[in-house]
C-alpha positions as CSV (number, residue, x, y, z in Angstrom):
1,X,29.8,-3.6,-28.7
2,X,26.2,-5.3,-28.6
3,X,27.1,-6.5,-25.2
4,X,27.2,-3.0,-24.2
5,X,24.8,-1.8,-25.9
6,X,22.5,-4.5,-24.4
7,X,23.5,-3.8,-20.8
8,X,22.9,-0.2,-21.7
9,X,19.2,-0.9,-23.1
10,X,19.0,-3.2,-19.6
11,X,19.8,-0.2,-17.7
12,X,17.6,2.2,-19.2
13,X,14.3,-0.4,-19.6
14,X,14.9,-0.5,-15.6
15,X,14.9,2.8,-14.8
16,X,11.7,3.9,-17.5
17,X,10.3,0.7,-15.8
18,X,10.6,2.6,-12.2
19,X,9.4,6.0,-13.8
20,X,6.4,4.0,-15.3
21,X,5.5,2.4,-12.0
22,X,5.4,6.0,-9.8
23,X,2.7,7.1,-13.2
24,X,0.9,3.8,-12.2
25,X,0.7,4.4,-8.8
26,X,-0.6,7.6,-8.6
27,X,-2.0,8.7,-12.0
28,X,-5.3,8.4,-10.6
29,X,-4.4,9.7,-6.8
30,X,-6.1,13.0,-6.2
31,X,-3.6,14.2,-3.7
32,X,-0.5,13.5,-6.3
33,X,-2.5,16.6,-8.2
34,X,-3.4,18.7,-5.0
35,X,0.5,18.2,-3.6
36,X,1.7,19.0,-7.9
37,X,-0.7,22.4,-8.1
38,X,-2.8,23.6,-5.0
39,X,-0.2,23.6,-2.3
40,X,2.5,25.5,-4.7
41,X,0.0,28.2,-5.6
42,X,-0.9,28.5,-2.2
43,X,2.4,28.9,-1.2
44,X,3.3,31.8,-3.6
45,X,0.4,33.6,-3.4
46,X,-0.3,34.1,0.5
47,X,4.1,35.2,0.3
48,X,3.7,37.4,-2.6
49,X,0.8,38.7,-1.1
50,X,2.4,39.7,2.5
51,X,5.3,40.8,0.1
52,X,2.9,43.2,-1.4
53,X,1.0,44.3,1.9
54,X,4.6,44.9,3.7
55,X,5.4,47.2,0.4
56,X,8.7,45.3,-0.3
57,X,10.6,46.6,-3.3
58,X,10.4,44.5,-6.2
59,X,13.8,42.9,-5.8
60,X,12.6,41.5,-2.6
61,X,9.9,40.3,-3.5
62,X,11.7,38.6,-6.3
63,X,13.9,37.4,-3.1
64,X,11.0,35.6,-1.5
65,X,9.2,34.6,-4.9
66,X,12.4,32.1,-5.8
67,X,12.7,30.5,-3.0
68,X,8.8,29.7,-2.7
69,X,9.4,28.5,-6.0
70,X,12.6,26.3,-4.8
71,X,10.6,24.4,-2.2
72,X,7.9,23.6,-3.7
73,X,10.0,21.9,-6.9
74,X,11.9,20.3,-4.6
75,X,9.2,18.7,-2.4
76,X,7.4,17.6,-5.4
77,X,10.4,16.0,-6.8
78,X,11.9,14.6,-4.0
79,X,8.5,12.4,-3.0
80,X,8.6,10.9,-6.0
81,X,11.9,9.4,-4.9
82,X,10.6,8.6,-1.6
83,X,8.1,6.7,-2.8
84,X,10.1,4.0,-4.0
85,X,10.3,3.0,-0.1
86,X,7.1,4.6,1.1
87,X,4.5,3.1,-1.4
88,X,5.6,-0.3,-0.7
89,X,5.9,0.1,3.0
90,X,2.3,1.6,2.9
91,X,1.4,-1.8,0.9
92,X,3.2,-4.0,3.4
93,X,5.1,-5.4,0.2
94,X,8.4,-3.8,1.1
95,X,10.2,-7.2,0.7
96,X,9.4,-7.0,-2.7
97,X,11.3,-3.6,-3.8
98,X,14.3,-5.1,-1.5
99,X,14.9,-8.4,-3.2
100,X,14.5,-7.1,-6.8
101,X,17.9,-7.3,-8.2
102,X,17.8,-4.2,-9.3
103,X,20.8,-1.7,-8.1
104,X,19.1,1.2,-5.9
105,X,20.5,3.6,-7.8
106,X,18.0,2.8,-11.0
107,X,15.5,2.4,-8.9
108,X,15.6,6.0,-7.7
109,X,16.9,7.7,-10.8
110,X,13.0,6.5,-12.5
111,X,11.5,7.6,-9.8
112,X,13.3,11.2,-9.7
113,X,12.7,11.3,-13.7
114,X,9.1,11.2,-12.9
115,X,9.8,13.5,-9.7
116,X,11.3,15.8,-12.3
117,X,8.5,15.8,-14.9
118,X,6.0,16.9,-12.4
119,X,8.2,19.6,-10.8
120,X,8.8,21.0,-14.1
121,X,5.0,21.6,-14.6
122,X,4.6,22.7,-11.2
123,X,8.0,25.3,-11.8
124,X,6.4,26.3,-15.4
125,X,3.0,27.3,-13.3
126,X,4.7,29.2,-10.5
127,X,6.8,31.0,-12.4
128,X,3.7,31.8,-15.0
129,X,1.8,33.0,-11.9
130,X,4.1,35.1,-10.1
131,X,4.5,37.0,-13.3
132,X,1.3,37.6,-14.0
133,X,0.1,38.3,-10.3
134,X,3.3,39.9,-8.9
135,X,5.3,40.9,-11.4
136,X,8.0,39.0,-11.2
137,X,10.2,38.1,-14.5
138,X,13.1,36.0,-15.3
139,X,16.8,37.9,-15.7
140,X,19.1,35.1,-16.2
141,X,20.1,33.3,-19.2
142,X,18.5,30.2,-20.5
143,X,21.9,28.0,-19.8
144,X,22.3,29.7,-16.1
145,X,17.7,28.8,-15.2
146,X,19.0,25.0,-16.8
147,X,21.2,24.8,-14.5
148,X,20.1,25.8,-11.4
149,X,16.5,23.7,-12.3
150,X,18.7,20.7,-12.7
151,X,20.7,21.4,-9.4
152,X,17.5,22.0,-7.7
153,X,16.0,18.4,-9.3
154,X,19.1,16.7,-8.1
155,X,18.8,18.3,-4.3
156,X,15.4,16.7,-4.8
157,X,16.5,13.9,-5.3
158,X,19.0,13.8,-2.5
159,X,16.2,14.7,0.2
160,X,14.5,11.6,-1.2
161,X,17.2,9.2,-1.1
162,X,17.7,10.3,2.5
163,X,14.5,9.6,3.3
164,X,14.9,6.1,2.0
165,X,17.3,5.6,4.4
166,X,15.7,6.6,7.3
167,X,12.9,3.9,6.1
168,X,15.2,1.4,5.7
169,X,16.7,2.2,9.0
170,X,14.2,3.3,11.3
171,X,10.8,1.8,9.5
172,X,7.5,3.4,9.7
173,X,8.8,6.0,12.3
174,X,10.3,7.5,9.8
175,X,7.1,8.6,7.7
176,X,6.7,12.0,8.7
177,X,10.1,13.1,7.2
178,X,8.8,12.4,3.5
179,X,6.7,15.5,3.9
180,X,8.5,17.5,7.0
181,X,12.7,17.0,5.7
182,X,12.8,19.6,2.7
183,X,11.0,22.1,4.9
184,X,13.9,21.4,7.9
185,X,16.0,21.8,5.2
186,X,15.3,25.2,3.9
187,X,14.9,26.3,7.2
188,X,19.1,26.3,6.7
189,X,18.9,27.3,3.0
190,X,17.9,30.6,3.3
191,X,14.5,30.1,1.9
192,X,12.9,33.9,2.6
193,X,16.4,35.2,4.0
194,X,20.2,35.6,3.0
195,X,21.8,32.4,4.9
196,X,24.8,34.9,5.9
197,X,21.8,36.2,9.1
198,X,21.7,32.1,10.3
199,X,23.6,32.2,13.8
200,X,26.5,30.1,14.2
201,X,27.0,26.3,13.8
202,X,23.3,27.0,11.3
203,X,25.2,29.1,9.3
204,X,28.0,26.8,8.4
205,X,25.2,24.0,8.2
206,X,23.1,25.8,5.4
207,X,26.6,26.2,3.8
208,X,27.1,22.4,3.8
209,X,23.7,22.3,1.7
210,X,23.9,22.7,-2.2
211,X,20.2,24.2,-2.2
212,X,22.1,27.5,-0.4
213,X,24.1,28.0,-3.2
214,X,21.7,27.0,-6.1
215,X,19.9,29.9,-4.5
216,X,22.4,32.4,-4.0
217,X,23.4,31.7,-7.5
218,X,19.6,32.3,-9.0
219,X,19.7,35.5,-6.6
220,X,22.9,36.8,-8.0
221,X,20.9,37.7,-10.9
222,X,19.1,40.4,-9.4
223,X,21.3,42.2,-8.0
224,X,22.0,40.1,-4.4
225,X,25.8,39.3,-3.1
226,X,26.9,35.7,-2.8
227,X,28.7,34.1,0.6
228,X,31.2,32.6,-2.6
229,X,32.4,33.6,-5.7
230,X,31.2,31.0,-7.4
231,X,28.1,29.4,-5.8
232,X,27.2,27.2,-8.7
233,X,30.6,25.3,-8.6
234,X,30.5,24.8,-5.2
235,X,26.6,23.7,-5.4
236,X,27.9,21.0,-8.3
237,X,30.9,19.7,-6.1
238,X,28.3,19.0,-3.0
239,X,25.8,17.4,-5.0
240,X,28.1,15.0,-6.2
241,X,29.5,14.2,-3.4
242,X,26.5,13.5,-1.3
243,X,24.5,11.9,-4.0
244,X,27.6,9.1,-4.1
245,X,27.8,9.0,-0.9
246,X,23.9,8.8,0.2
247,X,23.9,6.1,-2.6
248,X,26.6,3.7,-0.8
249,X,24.7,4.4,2.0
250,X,21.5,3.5,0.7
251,X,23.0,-0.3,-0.6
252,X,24.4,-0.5,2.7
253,X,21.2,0.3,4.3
254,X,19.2,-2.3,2.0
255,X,21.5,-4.9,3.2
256,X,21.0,-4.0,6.9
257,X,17.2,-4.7,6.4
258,X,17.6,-7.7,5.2
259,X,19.7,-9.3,7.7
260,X,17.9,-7.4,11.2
261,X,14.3,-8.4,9.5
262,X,12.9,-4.8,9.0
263,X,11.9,-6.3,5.6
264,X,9.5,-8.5,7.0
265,X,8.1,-6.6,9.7
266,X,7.2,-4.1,7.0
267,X,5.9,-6.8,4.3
268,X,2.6,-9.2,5.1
């Protein structure tokens, strides 16, 4: 019982620890505020604007509002995670974060945590300000907004992982994707549009994404059909499944750049 209790404490100090060290590294970082609060608000208000302008009814506006509001949580979360690769490769100290015995998967759950903490504020603000300038209010239940923001977070935090692995893989070519791979990615999604108008394969691409259904399920509460039944199920089965697999992935990918000296080309 204190064994496990002391491996559980282990497990948790390492993972604050992680959390702790994204705060450190860009509590004073003027762009972490500009990329938590400017870009989001620009977002929503030039859409809800042409919303306005093009005289949409109020449920499409609504349409448009959630999934500006998707994005930009998910990009703010998500770089958080990437930054456990990015920072360090910035730093040239990537050898650092590669020998550290600790599992990759603490590693990114601190960083998502913090991710998470600074998406919420940037979700509270949004949805605060398309109210107040838009008109837009919230029709689903508290359990049903907890759990599409927590299935959101954790398609955050797949994007990031992902974008680990392509650092690990393909080095500082890589870079762009930490800001460019959320946006490819709800370019499938359905971001200002049903998925259902994609052309085929995109269609059954933007299916293979959980952020699809976390948003069809958010949109089936005013009034819009779903491609499933039960889009939240399905949303819960995918993230699962890719976050286990893009996590075996990841290990394996840690090992790889060790042994083909990535590490040190990235290191000083």
């Amino acid at each position: 019982m204190r064994t496990s209790l002391s491996s559980l404490q282990k497990v948790l100090s390492e993972i604050l620890a992680f959390a702790y060290r994204n705060y450190a590294l860009t509590k004073n970082e003027f762009y972490a505020i500009f990329e938590m609060l400017f870009w989001p608000m620009i977002s929503l208000i030039s859409v809800g604007l042409l919303g306005e302008f093009l005289y949409l009814e109020k449920d499409a506006v609504a349409f448009i509002i959630i999934g500006v509001i998707t994005l930009s949580v998910i990009q703010i979360a998500q770089i958080d995670v990437t930054y456990v690769m990015l920072l360090d490769m910035w730093s040239m100290s990537l050898k650092y974060i590669i020998v550290t015995p600790t599992p990759f998967y603490r590693m990114v759950t601190g960083a998502w945590l913090f991710g998470s903490v600074r998406g919420l504020i940037s979700l509270v603000l949004l949805i605060l300000l398309s109210a107040w300038l838009f008109g837009f209010t919230l029709t689903l239940p508290l359990t049903a907004m907890a759990a599409f923001v927590l299935g959101i977070l954790l398609s955050a935090m797949l994007i990031g992982i992902f974008n680990c692995i392509l650092i690990l893989v393909f080095g500082r070519r890589a870079e762009i994707f930490a800001w460019t791979l959320t946006a490819i990615v709800m370019l499938f999604c359905g971001i200002y549009y049903p998925v259902t108008i994609l052309p085929e394969p995109f269609k059954t691409l933007g299916l293979l994404i959980p952020i699809t259904h976390y948003l069809e399920f958010f949109r089936s509460f005013y009034g819009f059909q779903t491609v499933f039944p039960n889009p939240l199920a399905i949303a819960i089965v995918e993230t699962i499944t890719y976050l286990a697999l893009l996590l075996v992935v990841a290990e394996i990918s840690m090992l790889r750049a060790r042994k083909t000296g990535l590490v040190l080309k990235l290191s000083d």
